[in-house]
C-alpha positions as CSV (number, residue, x, y, z in Angstrom):
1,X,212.2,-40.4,227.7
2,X,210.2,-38.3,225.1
3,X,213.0,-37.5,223.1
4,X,214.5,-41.6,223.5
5,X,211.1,-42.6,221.8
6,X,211.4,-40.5,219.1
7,X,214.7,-41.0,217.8
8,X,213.5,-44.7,218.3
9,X,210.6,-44.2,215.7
10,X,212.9,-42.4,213.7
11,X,215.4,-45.3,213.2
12,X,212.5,-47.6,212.7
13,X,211.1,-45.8,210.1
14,X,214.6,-45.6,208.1
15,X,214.3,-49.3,207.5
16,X,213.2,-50.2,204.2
17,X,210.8,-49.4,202.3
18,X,211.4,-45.6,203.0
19,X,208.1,-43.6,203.0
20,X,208.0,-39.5,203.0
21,X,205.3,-37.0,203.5
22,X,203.8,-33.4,202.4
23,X,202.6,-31.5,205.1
24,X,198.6,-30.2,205.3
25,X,198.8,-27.1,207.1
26,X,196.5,-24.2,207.9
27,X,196.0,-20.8,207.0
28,X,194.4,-20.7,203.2
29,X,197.5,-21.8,201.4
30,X,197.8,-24.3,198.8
31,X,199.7,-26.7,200.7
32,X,198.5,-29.2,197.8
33,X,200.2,-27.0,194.9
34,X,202.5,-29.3,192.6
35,X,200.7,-32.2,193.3
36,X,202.6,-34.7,190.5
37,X,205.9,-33.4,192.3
38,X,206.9,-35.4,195.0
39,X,206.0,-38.6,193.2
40,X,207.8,-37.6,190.3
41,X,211.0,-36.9,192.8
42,X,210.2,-40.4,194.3
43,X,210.5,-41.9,191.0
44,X,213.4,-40.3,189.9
45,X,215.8,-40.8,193.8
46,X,214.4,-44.6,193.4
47,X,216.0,-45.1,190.0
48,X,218.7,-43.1,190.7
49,X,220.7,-42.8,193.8
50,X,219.4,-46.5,195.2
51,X,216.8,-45.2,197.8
52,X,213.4,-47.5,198.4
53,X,210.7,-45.1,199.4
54,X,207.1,-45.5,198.5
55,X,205.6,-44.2,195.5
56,X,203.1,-42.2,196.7
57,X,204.1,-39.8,199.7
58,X,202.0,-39.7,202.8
59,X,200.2,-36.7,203.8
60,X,200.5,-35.0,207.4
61,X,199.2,-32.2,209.7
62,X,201.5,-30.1,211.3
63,X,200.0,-30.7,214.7
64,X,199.8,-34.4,214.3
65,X,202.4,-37.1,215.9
66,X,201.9,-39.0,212.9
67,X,204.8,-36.6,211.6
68,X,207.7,-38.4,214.2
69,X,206.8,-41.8,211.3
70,X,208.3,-39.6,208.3
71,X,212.4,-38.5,208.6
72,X,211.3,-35.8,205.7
73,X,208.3,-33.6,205.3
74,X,207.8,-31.7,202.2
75,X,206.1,-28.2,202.2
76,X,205.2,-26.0,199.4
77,X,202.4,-23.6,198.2
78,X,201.9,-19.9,196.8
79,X,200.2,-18.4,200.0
80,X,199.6,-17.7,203.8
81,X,200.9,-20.1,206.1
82,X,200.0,-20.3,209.9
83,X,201.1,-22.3,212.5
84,X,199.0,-22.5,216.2
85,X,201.1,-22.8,219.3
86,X,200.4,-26.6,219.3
87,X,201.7,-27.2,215.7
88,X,204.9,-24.7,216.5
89,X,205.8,-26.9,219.3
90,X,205.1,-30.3,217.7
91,X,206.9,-29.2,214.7
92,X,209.7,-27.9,216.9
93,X,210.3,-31.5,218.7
94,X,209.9,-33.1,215.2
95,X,213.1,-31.4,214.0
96,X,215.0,-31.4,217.1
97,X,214.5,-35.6,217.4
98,X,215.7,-35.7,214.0
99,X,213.1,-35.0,211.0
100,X,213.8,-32.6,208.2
101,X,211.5,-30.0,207.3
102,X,211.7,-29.0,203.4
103,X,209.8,-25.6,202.6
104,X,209.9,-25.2,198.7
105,X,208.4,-21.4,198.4
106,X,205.8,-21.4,195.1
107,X,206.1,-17.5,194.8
108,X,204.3,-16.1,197.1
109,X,204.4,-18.0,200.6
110,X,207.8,-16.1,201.9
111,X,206.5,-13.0,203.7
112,X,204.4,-15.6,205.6
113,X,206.8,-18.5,205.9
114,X,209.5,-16.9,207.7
115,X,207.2,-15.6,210.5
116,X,206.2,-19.2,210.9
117,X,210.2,-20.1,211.2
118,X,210.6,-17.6,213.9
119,X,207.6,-19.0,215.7
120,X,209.7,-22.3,215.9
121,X,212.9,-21.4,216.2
122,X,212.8,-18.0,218.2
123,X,216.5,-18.1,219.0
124,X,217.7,-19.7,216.3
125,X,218.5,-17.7,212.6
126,X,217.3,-18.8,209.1
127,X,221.1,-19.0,207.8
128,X,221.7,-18.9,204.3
129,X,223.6,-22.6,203.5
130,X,227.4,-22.2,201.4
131,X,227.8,-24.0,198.4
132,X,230.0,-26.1,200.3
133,X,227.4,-27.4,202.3
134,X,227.0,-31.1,201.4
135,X,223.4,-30.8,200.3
136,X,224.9,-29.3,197.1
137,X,227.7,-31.7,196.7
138,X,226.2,-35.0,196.4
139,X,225.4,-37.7,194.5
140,X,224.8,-34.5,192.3
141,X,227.2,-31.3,192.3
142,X,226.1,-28.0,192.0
143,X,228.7,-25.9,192.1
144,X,226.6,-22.7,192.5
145,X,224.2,-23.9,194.8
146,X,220.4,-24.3,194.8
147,X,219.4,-24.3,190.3
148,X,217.1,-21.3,188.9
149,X,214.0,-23.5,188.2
150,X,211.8,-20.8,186.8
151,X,212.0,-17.4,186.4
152,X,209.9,-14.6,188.3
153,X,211.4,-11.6,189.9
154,X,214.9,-11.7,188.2
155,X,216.3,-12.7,192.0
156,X,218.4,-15.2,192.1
157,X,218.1,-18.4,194.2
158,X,218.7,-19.0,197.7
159,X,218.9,-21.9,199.7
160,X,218.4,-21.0,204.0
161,X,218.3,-23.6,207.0
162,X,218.2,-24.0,210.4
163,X,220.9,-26.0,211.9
164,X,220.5,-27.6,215.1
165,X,224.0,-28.8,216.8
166,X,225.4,-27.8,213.3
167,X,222.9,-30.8,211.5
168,X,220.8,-28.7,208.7
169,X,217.2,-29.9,209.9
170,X,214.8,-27.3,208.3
171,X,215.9,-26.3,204.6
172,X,213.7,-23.6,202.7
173,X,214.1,-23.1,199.2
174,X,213.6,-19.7,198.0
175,X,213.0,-18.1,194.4
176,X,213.8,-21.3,192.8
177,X,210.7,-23.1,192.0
178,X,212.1,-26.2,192.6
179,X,208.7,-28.2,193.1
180,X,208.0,-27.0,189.8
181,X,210.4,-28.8,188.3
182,X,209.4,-31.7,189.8
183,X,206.2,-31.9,188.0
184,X,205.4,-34.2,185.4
185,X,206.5,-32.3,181.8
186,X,203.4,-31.2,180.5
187,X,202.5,-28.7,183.2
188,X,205.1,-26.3,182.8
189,X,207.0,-27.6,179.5
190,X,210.2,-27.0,180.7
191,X,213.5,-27.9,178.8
192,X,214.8,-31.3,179.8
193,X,217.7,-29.5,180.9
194,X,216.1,-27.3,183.3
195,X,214.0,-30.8,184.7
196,X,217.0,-32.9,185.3
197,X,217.9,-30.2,187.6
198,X,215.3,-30.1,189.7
199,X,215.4,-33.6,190.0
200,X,219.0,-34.2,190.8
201,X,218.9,-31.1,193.5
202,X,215.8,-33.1,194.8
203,X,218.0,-36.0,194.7
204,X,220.1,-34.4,197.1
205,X,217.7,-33.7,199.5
206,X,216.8,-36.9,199.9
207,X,220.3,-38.3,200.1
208,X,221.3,-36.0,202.9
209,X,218.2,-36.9,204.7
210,X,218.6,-40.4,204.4
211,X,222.1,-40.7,205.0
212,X,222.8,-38.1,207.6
């Protein structure tokens, strides 16, 4: 019955307007890094790939039910991340009745952010998604996969996800910077080039999220 109500607040919530959320979680991280981002990303999906979501996303706790309102959470930051046993589990039945979990690593959450995926999904790997994958193919195309946002490490971008019944529910994001690029122009004066990327791949998020 659980699981019934859930997917039922999930259809609800994919009527019109849309509304999305950045997740407030523990652990001394700056879960509130990139602030103009997911605005910005709002802005730019609204006027360009016909979604309806809110302007200004909604923020959430990891151990809250108030996440089974949003079909995608947004999660970013530079540092430690920690999940308790009740946000591991919450977050767990949040993405098996359908949400979509977005971890944008900032530089320097990764050692800590894939211990908090195991916590969640014991048994299940942190795959690295093809280019095929449709998350790269539309409305935008990205032939090589996840964009090089900003530079750092000389590594180049990776996109991982978990998959549940072969649906991509958790996607992180992984020396690309993509929040970054996201952010209104002035705070990292990148090319327009480099922006529109991060935009579109953005764009592509959303789309699968909504449309899947």
């Amino acid at each position: 019955m659980r699981k019934i109500f859930y997917l039922f607040l999930f259809t609800t919530t994919l009527t019109f307007p849309q509304e999305i959320a950045l997740l407030k979680y523990n652990g001394g991280g700056d879960w509130y890094a990139n602030p103009t981002s997911l605005p910005n990303l709002i802005k730019f999906a609204n006027l360009n790939i016909n979604t309806r979501i809110k302007n200004k996303p909604a923020t959430v706790s990891p151990g809250s039910s108030d996440i089974f309102s949003y079909p995608f959470i947004h999660m970013t930051g530079h540092g430690n991340v920690v999940f308790n046993n009740q946000e591991t589990e919450n977050l767990r039945n949040y993405l098996a009745s359908g949400g979509f979990l977005h971890i944008d690593d900032n530089y320097g959450m990764d050692t800590y952010i894939r211990t908090e995926i195991k916590k969640i999904f014991p048994n299940t790997p942190l795959l690295e998604i093809p280019v095929s994958h449709p998350i790269f193919q539309k409305p935008f195309v990205f032939p090589s996969g996840l964009p090089k946002i900003h530079e750092h490490e000389g590594k180049k971008p990776q996109a991982f996800g978990i998959f549940i019944n072969n649906k991509l529910v958790l996607l992180y994001t992984f020396e690309c910077d993509l929040g970054d690029g996201w952010e209104d122009t002035e705070v990292h004066n990148d090319p327009r080039e480099t922006r529109e990327k991060a935009l579109k791949m953005g764009a592509n998020i959303l789309n699968f999220v909504f449309t899947n």
